[in-house]
Structure formats: C-alpha cells, structure tokens
LUMVEX-813458 format. One record per residue (C-alpha): residue in three letters; x, y, z. Coordinates in steps of 0.02 Angstrom, whole numbers, plus 50000, padded with zeros to 5 digits. Layout:
residues N
AlaXYZ/...
end
This chain:
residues 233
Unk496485031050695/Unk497435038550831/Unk498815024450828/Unk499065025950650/Unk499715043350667/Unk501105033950798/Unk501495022150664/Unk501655035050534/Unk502795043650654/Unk503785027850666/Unk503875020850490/Unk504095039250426/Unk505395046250542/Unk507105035850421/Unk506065049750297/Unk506355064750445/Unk508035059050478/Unk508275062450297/Unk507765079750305/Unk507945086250475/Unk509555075050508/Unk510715089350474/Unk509895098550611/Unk509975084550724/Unk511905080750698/Unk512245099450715/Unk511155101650891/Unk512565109351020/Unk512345094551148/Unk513655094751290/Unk514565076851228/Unk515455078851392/Unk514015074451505/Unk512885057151475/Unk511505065451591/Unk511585082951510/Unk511585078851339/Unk510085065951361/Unk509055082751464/Unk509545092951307/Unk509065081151165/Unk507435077051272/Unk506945096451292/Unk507345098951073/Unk505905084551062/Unk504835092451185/Unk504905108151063/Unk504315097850911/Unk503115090651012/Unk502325106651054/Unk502715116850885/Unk501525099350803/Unk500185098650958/Unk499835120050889/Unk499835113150704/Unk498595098750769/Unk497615112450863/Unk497275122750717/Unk496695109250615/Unk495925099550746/Unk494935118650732/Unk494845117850541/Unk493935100650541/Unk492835105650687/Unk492225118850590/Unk491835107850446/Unk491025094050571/Unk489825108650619/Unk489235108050434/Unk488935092850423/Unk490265084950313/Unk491325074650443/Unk491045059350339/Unk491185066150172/Unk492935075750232/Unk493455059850308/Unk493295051150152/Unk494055066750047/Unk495495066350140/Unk495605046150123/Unk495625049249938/Unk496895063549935/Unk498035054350055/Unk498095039549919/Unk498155051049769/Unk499695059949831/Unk500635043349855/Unk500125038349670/Unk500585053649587/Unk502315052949551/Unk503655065049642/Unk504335071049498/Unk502575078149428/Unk502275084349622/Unk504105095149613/Unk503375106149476/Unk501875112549583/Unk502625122149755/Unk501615120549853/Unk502155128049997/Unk502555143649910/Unk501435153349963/Unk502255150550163/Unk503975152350078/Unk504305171450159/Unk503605161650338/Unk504955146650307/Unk506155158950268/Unk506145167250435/Unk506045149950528/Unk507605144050433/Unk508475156650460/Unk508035157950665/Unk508375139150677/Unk510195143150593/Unk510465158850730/Unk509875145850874/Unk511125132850814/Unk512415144050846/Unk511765147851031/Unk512185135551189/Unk510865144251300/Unk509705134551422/Unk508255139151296/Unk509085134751134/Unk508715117051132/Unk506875120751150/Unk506805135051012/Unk507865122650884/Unk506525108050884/Unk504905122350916/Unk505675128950746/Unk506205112250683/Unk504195107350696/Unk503645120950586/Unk505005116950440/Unk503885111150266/Unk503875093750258/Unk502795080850184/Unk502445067150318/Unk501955079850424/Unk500685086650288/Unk499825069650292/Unk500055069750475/Unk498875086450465/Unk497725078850333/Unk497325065350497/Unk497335079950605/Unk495895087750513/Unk494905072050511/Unk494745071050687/Unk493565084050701/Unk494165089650851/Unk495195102850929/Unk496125090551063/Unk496305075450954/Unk496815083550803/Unk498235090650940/Unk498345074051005/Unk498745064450845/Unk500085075550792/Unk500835071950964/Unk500805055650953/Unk501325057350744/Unk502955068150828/Unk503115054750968/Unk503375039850831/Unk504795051150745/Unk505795050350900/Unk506765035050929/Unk507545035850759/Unk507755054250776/Unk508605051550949/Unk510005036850879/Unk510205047650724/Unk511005061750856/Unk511895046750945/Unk512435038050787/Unk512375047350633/Unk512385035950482/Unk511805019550543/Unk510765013150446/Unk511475002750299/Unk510765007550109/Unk509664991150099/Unk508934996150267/Unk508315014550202/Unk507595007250028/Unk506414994250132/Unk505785008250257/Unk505565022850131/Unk504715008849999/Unk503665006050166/Unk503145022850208/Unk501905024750051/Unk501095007050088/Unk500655011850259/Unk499875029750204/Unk498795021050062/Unk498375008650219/Unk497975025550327/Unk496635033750169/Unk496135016950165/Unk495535019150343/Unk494955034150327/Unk493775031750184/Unk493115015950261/Unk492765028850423/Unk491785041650328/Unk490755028950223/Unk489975023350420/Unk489775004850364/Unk489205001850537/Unk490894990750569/Unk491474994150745/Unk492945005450794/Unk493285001750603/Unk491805011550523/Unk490515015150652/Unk488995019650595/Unk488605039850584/Unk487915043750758/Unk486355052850682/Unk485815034850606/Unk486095026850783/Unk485045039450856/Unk483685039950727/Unk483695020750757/Unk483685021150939/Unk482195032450942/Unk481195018150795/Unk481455005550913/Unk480655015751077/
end
C-alpha cells in the first residue's frame, strides 16, 4: 500500500506539472551556478515534502481515530469505493460542486504568500515556496490523503504522503530544467494512465478491508487471527 502512494506520485506528477508548473518555471534559482541552483530546487522539494508529511500526520490522526472504533476495514473499503467513484464520475459534473470552498479564504492567503515569496531571493524562500506549494488544492493529492487516512496511523499516513510527494519529483525537477518537454502524445498516455492506476489503488484498498486472509494483499483482520490462535491452544 505504501508503494502505491510512490507510484501515484510518479504516474501523477505530468498531472502536478500541469498545475504547479507555473510555480516551478517561475522559482528564482541562481541559473548562474550548477551547484546552487540544484541546493535551491532540492530545499523547494524538501518544503513539499514536509508541508504533505503534516497533511499525512493529520490524517494518519483522522484514521487512527476511526481504527479506535473499530471501522479500519469498513473505512478501508469506503475509501476503496470513493477513490473509484471519483474517477468514474465525470469532471465536468465534479466542476459544479466546489469542493474546496469551504478552505477557499485559507487558499487565498497561501496563494497569495506563495506569489510574495516568488518575488523574494532569500536563503528561506525556496523552502517557504514548496511548504506553500504543498498546501495548494489539488486533486492527486486528495486521493493521496484518502490513502493517508487508511493507514490508520499517525506515522504512515505521514509516511505515504512522503513517499506520494517523493514520486512527484523527478518530473517536477526536469520540468524546472526543461520546461515543455514532453511532446502532446506523451501527456495524453500518462494523464489517460493516472485514472487506471487510482481505480487499481481502491481496488487495493477494498480487497484490504474485506481481510480475505490473502497475504500482504488482504490479510486477515488481526482480531480473527487472534481468536483463532487462542481455538487452536
């Protein structure tokens, strides 16, 4: 479960370049200096890295909560279900619902920081840009969370939306390098892509909560393995 949030990272980052490309292309790197610009570009993905490991860790908190109740299978498979749903429903009937609305006066303010620290050349800029830049409404990163909660678990909900940010980062890094490089034909394979492999992902997840006793795949709940260790003493 925890590599599918890399390879979610991977396959979905043509989608990030897409959105948070501008911001890339725009990041005041010092084109002068190889050694520099590779230290600044480095510390803008360490900020992502850490604005997604907080996201993770509040989720990771969300879903331990739940797993205290009870319902770690039945959220595991509700967020299997959800994750498929949201693929199937077309865009254009998910652009009439905003759904990030209600965060709209929080995105606002982050927007409009990121712009004032893309202006800035300090030694911290590079660190507030992508810490900012990993807050910014986007919907990879909302399945990305959806996995997050699953885990049940304050450090690997963190830990998968590390290793989500991690897969977003070599095609992140060569778009700063080299802009638009990626032919059309290129894009439409990876983006067409991107909703197999999340149908794949609440594929997994549903298989995970329903604890057909398949290992690493769908282990079995670890109540039943202990009620059936004790039958056989």
């Amino acid at each position: 479960m925890l590599i599918s949030a890399f390879i979610l990272g991977l396959l979905g980052s043509l989608h990030c370049v897409g959105m948070c490309g501008p911001i890339a292309f725009m990041l005041p790197v010092d084109r002068s200096n190889s050694f520099k610009k590779i230290s600044q570009i480095s510390v803008y993905h360490f900020g992502r890295l850490f604005a997604y490991s907080l996201i993770g860790l509040v989720f990771g908190l969300v879903g331990k909560s739940l797993y205290i109740f009870g319902i770690q299978q039945q959220l595991s498979i509700a967020i299997g279900v959800l994750m498929i749903v949201l693929v199937l429903i077309p865009y254009k009937t998910l652009g009439r619902y905003n759904l990030s609305q209600p965060l709209n006066k929080v995105i606002s303010k982050v927007k409009s920081n990121l712009g004032q620290a893309l202006k800035k050349k300090t030694v911290d800029t590079f660190l507030t840009i992508g810490f900012l830049n990993g807050f910014l409404p986007c919907g990879l990163v909302y399945m990305a969370v959806f996995g997050a909660i699953a885990t049940g678990s304050l450090l690997e909900g963190s830990f998968y939306m590390v290793l989500f940010g991690l897969g977003t980062i070599p095609l992140m890094t060569s778009a700063i390098y080299l802009g638009k490089f990626l032919n059309q034909t290129i894009k439409q394979r990876i983006q067409k892509a991107i909703p197999v492999f999340v149908v794949i992902i609440g594929i997994l997840f549903i298989l995970r909560g329903l604890g057909l006793g398949i290992p690493y795949l769908s282990p079995a709940p670890v109540i039943e393995m202990a009620s059936s260790a004790i039958d056989c003493h």
